[in-house]
N, C-alpha and C positions, 0 to 999 in steps of 0.2 A: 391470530397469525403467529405469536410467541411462541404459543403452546405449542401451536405445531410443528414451528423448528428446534422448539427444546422435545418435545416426542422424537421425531426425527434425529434427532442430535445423541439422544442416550440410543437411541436403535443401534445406531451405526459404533458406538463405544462399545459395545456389549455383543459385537463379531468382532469386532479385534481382539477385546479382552479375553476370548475363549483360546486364543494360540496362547500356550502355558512356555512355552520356548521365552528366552530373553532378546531381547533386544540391546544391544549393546551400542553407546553414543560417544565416542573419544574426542573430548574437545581438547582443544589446545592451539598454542601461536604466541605473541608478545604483548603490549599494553593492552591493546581493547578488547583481547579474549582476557584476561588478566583481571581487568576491570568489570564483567563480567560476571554477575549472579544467577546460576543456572539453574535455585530454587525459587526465583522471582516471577521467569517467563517460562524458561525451556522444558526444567521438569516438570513442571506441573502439564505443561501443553504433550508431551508425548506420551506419562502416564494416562491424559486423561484420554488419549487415542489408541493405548497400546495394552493399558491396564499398570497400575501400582506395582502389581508383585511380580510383572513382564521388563521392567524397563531397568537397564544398567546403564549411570553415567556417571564417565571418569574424567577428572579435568585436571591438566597439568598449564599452567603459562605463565612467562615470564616476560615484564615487559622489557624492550630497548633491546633485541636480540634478534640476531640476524638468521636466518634458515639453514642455515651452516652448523649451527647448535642443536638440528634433528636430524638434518640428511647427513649422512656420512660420509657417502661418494660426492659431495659438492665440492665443484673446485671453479675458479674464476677465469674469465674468459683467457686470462693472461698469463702465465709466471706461475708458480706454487705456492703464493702466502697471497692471503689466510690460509689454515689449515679448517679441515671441518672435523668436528670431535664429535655431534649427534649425543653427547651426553645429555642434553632435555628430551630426546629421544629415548635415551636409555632408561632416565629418572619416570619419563611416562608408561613404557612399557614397564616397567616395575610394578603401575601401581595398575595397570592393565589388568596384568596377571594374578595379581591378588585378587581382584574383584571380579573375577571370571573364572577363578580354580574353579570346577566341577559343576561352571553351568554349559550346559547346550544354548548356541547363538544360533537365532534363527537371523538373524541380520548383522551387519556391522555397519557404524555410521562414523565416517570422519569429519569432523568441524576441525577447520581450521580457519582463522583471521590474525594473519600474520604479512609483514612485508615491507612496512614504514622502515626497518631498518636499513634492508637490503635497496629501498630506493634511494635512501641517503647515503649510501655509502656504493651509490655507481655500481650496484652489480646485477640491472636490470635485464641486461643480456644473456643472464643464466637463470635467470630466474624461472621463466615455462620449465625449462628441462631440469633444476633442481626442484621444483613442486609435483610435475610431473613423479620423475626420481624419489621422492619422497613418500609419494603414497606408493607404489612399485613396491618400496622397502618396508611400507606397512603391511603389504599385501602378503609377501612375500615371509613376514615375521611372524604373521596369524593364520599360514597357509589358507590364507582365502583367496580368491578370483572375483569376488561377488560381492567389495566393499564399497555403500556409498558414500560417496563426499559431496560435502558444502563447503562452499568457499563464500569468507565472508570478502567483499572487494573494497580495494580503500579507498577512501571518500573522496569528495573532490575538494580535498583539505587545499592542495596543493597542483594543480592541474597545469601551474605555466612551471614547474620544477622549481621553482624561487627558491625554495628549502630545502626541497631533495629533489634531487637533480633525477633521477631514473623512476618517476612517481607514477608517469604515464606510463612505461615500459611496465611496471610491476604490472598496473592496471591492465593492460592488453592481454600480460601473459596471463595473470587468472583466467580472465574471459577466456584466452586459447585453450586453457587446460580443463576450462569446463567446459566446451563446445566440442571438443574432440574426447569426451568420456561422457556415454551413453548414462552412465550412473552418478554423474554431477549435476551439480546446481548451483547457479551463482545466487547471493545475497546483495543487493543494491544497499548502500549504506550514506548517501550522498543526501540525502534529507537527516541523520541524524545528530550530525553534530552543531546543532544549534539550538538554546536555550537555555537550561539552567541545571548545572554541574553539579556535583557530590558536596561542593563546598560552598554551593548557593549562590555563585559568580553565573552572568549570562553569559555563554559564548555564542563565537558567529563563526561559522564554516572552522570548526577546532581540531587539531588532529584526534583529540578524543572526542566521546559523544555525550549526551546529555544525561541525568537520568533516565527520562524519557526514552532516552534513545537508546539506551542501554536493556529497556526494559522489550521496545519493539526489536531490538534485534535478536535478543534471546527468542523473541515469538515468530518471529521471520525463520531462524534456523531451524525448532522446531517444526514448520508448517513445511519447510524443503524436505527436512530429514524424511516426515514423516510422507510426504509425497513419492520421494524414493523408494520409500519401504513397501508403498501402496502397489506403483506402478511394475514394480520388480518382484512382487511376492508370486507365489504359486497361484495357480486361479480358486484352489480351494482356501488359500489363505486369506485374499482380497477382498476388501469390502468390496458391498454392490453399485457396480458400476452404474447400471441404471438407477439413481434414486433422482425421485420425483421432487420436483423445485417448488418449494413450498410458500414464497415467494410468489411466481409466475403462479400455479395454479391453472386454473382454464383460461386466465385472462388473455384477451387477446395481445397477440404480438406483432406489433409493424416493423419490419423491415426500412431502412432510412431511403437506399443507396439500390435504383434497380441493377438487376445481375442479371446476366444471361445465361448463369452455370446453371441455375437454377437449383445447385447444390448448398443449401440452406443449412440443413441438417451437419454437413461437415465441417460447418466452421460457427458453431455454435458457442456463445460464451462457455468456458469452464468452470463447473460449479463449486463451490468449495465452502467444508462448513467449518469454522475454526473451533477452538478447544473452548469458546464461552458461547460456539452454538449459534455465533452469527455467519449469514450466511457472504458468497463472497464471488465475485467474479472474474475470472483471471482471461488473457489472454482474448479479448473482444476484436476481433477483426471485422465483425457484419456487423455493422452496429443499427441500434432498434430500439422501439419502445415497447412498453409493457402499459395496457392501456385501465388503466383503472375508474371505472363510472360513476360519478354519485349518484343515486337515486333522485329522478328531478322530473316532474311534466315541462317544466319551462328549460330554458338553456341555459346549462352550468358556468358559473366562475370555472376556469382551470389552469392548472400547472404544468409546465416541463421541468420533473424532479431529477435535480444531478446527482447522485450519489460523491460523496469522496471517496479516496482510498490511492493519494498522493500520487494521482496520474498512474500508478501502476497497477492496480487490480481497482474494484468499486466493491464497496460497504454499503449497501442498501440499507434504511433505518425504517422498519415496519412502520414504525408508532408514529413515524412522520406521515406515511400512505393515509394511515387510518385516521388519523386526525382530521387533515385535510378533508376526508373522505367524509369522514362527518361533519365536516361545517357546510357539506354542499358545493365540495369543488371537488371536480373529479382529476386524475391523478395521471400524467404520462414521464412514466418512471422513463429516464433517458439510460442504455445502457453505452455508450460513447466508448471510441476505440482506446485500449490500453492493450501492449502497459507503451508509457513514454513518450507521448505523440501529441504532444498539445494542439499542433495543427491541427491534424486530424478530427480531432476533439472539438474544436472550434468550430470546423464544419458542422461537424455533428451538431452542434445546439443550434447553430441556424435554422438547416437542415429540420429538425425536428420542432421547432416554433413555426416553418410555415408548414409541413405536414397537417398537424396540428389545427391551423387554421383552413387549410384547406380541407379538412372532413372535420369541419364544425358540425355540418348540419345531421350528418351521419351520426357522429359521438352526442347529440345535442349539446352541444358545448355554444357558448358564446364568443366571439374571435376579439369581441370588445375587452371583454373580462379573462386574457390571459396572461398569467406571469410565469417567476421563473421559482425555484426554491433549489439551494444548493449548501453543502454541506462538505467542509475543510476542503481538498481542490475542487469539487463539486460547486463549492461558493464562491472559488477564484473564476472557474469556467460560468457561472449566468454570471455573474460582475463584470469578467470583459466583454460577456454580450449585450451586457444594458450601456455597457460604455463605444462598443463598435456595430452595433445592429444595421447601420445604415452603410455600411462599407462590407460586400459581398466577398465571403472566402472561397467562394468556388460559383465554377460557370456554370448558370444552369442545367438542370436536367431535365425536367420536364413542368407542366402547366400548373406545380406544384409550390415552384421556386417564384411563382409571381405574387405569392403571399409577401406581406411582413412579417419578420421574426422578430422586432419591437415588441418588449413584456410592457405591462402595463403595471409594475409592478415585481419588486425583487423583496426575498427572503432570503437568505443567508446566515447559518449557525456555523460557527468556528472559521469563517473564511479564511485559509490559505496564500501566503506568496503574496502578500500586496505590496510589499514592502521591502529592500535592500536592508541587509542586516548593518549598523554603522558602527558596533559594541555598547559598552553595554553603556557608557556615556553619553553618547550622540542622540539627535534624534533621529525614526527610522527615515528613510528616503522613500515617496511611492514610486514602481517601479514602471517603466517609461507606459506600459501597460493599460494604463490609467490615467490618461491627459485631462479628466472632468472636465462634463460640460453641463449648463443649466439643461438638456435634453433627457438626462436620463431620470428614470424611472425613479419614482418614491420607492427608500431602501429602509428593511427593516431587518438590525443587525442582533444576531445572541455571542456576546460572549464569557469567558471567565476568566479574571485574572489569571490565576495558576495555569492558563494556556502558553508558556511562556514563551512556547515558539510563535505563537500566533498572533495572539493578545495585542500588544505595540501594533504590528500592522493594520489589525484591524479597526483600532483606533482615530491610526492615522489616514487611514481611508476612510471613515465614516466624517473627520473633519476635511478632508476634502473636498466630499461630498456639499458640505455643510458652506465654505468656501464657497463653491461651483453655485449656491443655490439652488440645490438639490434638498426637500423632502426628505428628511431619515429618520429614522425611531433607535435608539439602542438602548438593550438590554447588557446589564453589565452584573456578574454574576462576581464574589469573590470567590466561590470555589466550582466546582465540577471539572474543571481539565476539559482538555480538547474535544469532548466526547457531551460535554454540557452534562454531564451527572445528575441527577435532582434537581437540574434547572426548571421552575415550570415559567417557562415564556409563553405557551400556549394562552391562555386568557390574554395577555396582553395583544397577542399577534391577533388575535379576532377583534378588538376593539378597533385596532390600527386597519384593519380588511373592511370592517365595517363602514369604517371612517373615508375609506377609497371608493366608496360607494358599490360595493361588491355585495351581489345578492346572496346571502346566507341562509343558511338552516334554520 
């Protein structure tokens, strides 16, 4: 399954790479485009979409500066002072123009993450119509009509004003300014400022972001930019819309949630392959399973697999399917609504554990031998359901819902969210989320230290667990990152399946 989406993956780089035109990327704003390395994430992900000797980026930022310092015509809601000088406007189109003499732009792409200033300093009320105003004045300096932007949106550093009084106003007005421009896109940035910073301090909810964080949002703007560029290109320029989900396959696909549109086909996950070739799903409203079978005359062990992908798209992880799939447990990959919706989500894995048991006999599956397995929010989402399985999130719907969604059993690598950040002194708090009880399921955790966002929480949940009288196993790795790198927990996780009395390969 690798191969295939690394086949698939150089297919689709090598029709982009035939447009010999440039691609032109202008980042810029104040501290956290500042802070910002755009040969760590960003270049490398739009070269590796658009082609090496296709891609131009320019980046000017300066941090503690208000938008008054690009837009020219900004002025404040009230009176004449401040003045707006647009000289970092100036200094950037400088270096614009140098690095575009004498090429043809087949695109222009604006990155901006800016705003922290202008919300501290109360001028939240101008803010849409000076961002707005701003690209206008880029548009207008590049005679383009056909420039996309990304807007990176500020985190929820600050969401009651404590420190900057206009923090919510800023946040709104992005969001206005992207939702009334056909050719924008917002950047959620509200999961990256927590963990471990440039100077090896842990932060919690910090107006800047992590490395980590620094590294996914350079890959975030990339994946919008280059979305833009997709969905706006000429049709002879566009990669192929139809590419086949290498993924899914022929497997079959269960729908969670009956519908009477009957229209399936139109509200279909979004497929998306990023710049390292994994695949990715955006934008899940019908949410479903992907049903994967082990090979078995008798009735299989099985799972309902979560993907993560921090509540807002799912990252599906092959090697996890195929694992499983080889020890004689057959695999229902859960595709669960994103992006944003925990609720929703929550349904959904109920939802999909009695499905599940209700076409046992169909799937040969056994209904005794079914768990969950889940993976960074993936392993937040089956942990609250081995914790609330017996408190129904939704009224039934049909003779489906009289199942139990009780696993018999929890996996979890990199688990997400379990925990209230306290800094870096404290210890974490579990969050209300997770009351433990001796009822739940025997839980067997992977993590890695250098997960620095995760890691503490996940700890402190697994001594909860421990606490509660709960069954746990954890694997504790010192390196791999949030992603388990070269972890091999595999052998270990079959001794412990074996040890549950779970029929194996």
């Amino acid at each position: 399954m690798k191969k295939i989406i690394q086949i698939l993956f150089i297919a689709l780089l090598a029709v982009s790479a035939a447009n010999a035109q440039k691609h032109l990327f202008i980042l810029s704003g104040q501290s956290n485009m500042a802070r910002l390395d755009p040969a760590i994430s960003f270049t490398p992900a739009v070269e590796a979409a658009l082609g090496k000797d296709n891609v131009i980026v320019v980046k000017h930022a300066q941090g503690g500066l208000p938008i008054r310092r690009w837009y020219k015509n900004w002025k404040p809601a009230q009176g004449d002072e401040p003045k707006a000088t647009g000289d970092l406007y100036d200094q950037l189109m400088t270096m614009v123009k140098e690095a575009t003499e004498g090429q043809e732009l087949a695109s222009i792409t604006f990155v901006w993450m800016q705003g922290e200033r202008d919300a501290r300093e109360q001028y939240g009320s101008v803010y849409a119509a000076s961002l707005q105003g701003l690209i206008e004045q880029l548009s207008g300096d590049l005679g383009r009509d056909d420039i996309n932007v990304v807007i990176g949106r500020l985190s929820d550093f600050d969401l009651k004003g404590e420190k900057y009084p206009d923090w919510m106003l800023v946040r709104d007005a992005q969001a206005a300014v992207v939702k009334a421009n056909p050719r924008a896109a917002l950047v959620d940035t509200d999961s990256l400022n927590d963990g471990l910073n440039a100077r090896g301090e842990v932060i919690v909810n910090d107006l800047h972001y992590s490395v980590e964080g620094y590294e996914t949002l350079g890959t975030e703007f990339a994946n919008k930019s280059i979305e833009l560029i997709e969905a706006n290109a000429p049709d002879s320029a566009r990669k192929a819309d139809a590419v086949e989900d290498p993924i899914v396959g022929t497997h079959e696909v269960l729908r969670l949630w009956p519908d009477d549109t009957g229209d399936y086909s139109a509200i279909q996950p979004r497929l998306d392959i990023t710049r390292r070739g994994k695949i990715r799903y955006e934008n899940v409203k019908d949410a479903n399973l992907v049903v994967y079978l082990a090979e078995s005359h008798a009735p299989t062990p099985a799972v309902v697999y979560s993907p993560g992908g921090s509540y807002k798209h799912l990252t599906p992880r092959p090697e996890i399917i195929e694992w499983l799939n080889a020890q004689g447990i057959s695999v229902f990959m859960l595709r669960y609504t994103v992006p944003g919706d925990r609720e929703a989500a929550f349904k959904d894995v109920q939802r999909a554990m009695r499905l599940v048991r209700h076409n046992a006999k169909r799937w040969n599956v056994d209904p005794d031998q079914l768990g969950v397995v889940g993976s960074s929010a993936g392993g937040h989402l089956v942990a609250r359901l081995s914790q609330h399985y017996a408190t129904p999130a939704y009224v039934a719907v049909d003779a489906a819902d009289r199942e139990s969604c009780e696993p018999q059993f929890v996996v979890i690598f990199s688990g997400a969210y379990f925990y209230k950040g306290q800094g870096a002194q404290q210890e974490p708090v579990l969050v209300e989320e997770f009351p433990m009880t001796a009822d739940i399921a025997p839980t067997f955790l992977v993590y890695a230290k250098d997960d620095h966002s995760f890691y503490p929480g996940g700890i402190a949940y697994e001594q909860g667990l421990k606490a509660a009288g709960v069954s746990t196993y954890l694997i504790v790795s010192e390196t791999g990152g949030h992603g388990l790198k070269d972890v091999n927990w595999m052998p270990e996780c079959r001794v412990w399946l074996e040890g549950l009395g779970l029929s194996l390969k």
